[in-house]
VEXKOLMAR-306888 format. One record per residue (C-alpha): residue number from 1; x, y, z. Coordinates in steps of 0.001 Angstrom, whole numbers. Layout:
N
NUM X Y Z .
...
***
This chain:
222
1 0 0 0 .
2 1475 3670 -1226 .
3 1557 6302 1361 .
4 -1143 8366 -158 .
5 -3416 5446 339 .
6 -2474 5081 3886 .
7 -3008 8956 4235 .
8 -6548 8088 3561 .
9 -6545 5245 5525 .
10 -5836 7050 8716 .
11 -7866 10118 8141 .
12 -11006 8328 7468 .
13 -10227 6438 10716 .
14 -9562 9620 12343 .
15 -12759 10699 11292 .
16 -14881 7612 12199 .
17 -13427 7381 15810 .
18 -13876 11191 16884 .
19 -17237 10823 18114 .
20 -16689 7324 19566 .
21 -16379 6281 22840 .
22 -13579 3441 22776 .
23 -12173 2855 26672 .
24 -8877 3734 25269 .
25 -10103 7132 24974 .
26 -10620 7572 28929 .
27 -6882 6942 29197 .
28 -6273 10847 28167 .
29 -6830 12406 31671 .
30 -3568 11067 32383 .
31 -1660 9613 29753 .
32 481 12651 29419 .
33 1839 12552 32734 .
34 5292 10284 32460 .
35 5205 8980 35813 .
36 1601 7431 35231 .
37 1712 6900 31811 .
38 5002 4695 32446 .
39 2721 2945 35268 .
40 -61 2559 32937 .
41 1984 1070 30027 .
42 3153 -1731 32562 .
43 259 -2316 33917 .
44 -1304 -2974 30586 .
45 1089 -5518 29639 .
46 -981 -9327 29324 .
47 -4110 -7464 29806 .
48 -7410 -6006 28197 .
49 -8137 -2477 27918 .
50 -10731 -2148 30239 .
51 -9007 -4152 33047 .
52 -5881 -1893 33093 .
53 -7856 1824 33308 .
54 -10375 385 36165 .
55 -7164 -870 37881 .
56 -4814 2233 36877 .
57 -7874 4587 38375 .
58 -7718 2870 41580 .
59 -3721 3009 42109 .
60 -4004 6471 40709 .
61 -6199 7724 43750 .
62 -3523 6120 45915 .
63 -98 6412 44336 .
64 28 9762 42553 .
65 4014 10116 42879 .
66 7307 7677 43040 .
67 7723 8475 47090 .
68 3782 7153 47501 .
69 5204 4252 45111 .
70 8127 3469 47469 .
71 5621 4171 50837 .
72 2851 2590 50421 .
73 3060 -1906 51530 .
74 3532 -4208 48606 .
75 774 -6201 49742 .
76 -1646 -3422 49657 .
77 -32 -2829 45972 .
78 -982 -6109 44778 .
79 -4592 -5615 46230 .
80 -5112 -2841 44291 .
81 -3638 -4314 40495 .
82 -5540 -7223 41461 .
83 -7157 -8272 37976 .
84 -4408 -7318 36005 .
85 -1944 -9956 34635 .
86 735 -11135 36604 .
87 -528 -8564 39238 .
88 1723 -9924 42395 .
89 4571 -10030 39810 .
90 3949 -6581 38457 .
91 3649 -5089 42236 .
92 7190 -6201 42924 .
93 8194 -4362 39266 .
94 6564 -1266 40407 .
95 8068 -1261 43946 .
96 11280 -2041 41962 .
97 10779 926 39837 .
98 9836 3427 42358 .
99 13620 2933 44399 .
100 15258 2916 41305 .
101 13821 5860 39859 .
102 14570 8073 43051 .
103 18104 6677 43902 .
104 19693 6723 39891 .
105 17656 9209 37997 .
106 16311 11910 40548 .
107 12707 10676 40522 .
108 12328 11816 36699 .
109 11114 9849 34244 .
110 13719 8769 31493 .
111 12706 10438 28070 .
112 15117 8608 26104 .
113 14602 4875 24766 .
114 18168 3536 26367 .
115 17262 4789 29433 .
116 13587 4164 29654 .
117 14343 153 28492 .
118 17141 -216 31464 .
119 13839 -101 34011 .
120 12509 -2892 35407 .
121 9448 -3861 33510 .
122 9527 -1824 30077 .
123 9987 -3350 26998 .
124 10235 -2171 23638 .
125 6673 -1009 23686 .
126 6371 372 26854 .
127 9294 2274 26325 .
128 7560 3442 22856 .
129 4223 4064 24832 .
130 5804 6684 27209 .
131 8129 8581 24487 .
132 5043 9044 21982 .
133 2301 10113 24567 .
134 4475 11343 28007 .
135 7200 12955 26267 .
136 5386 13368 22738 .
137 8567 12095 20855 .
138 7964 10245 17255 .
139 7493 6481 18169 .
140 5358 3971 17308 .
141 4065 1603 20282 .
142 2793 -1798 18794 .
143 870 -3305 21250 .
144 -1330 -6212 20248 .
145 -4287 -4797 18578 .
146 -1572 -2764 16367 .
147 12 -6067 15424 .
148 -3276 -7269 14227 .
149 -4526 -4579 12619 .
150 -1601 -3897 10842 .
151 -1295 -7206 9512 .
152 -4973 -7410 8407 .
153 -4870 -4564 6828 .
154 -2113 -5417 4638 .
155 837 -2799 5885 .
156 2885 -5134 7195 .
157 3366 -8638 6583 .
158 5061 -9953 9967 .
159 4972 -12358 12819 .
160 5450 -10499 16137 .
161 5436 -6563 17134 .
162 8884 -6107 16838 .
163 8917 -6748 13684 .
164 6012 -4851 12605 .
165 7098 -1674 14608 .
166 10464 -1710 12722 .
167 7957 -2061 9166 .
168 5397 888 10154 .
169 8353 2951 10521 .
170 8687 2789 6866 .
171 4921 2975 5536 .
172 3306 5258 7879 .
173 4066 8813 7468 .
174 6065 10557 10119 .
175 3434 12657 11172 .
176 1193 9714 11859 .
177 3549 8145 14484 .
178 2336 9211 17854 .
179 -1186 8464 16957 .
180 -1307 5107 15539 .
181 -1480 3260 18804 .
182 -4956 5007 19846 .
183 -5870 5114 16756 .
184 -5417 943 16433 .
185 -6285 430 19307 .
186 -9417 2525 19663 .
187 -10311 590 16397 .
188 -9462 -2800 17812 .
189 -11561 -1881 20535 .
190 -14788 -1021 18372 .
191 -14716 -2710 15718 .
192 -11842 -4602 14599 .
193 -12013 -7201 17212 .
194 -9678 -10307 17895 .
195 -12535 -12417 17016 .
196 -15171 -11830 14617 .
197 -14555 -8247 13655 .
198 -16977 -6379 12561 .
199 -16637 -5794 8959 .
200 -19629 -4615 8153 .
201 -19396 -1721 10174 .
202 -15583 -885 9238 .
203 -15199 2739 7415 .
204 -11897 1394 5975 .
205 -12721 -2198 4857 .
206 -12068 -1325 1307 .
207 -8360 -867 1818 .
208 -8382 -3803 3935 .
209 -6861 -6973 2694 .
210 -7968 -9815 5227 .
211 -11982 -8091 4239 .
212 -11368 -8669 113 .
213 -10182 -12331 1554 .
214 -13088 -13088 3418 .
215 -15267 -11602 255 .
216 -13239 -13977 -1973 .
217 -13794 -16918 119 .
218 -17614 -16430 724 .
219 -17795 -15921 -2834 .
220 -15891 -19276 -4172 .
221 -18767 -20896 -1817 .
222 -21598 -19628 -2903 .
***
């Protein structure tokens, strides 16, 4: 697919998800703070949407700074991210965090990629996450619905994220970058589901390869 064709792509997404109300979407009221948007992007790690900003709200009234991270009891940490995956796990990574933040980088938030990977608990896309929203740096964070979208679409022909963050690089316009996560995964959300997706109601099913597949097939049956 050229790049004018994915300019259209992602404006007539843009355009269908502006009135929509996709969970991602809540994330906003603090997504551009780093210290919770680094905490959000490891909390979301192995686990759905909704889960992660219903447990993220709850820390959030507790823990709104790394010394309430370092104060408050683990045990009451994993309480609280209960319902999140690997949520006794992820309590020791954020305790983890907190003491390393304060002792070897002044209780700031990295806004660098070498840095921000050297903390317990970020990965490639968490890293990607924090530099595109917190910092608002040109990244791309492929989470899962971006994987899947991506590939269904036809924009990337690839087998895990890291691979298809290193291809959207080079067929999504620069300008694009920072967005493509909510806008993926708002559409992941709504419509273009893990399971069944809902075609029918897709505004951008006509540039969509896995949709002319399905077309194909239904049509070779009938």
């Amino acid at each position: 697919m050229n790049k004018e064709k994915v300019i259209v792509l992602l404006e007539k997404l843009k355009e269908f998800l502006k009135d929509k109300k996709a969970p991602v979407f809540n994330v906003v009221d603090f997504i551009d703070n780093p210290f919770k948007c680094l905490i959000y992007a490891i909390l979301s790690t192995r686990t759905k949407d909704e889960v992660t900003l219903k447990v993220a709200k709850l820390l959030f009234d507790k823990v709104k700074n790394i010394n309430d991270l370092i104060n408050i009891d683990e045990k009451e940490l994993e309480n609280i991210l209960k319902g999140v995956g690997f949520y006794r796990n992820k309590a020791k990574i954020l305790k983890k965090l907190a003491y390393i933040l304060k002792h070897d980088y002044n209780s700031k938030i990295p806004n660098n990629k070498d840095d921000l990977m050297k903390l317990p608990g970020v990965g490639n896309k968490v890293a990607n996450v924090v530099l595109a929203y917190a910092f608002n740096k040109d990244a791309i964070a492929v989470d899962t619905h971006v994987h899947r979208i991506s590939n269904r679409l036809g924009l990337v022909n690839t087998e895990n994220p890291k691979e298809t963050e290193k291809e959207l690089y080079k067929v999504i316009p620069k300008k694009y970058w920072r967005e493509i996560n909510t806008l993926f995964v708002a559409f992941g959300q709504l419509i273009c589901k893990p399971k069944k997706p809902k075609c029918n109601e897709c505004p951008i099913r006509e540039f969509c390869k896995y949709y002319r597949k399905k077309i194909n097939a239904n049509s070779y049956t009938t």
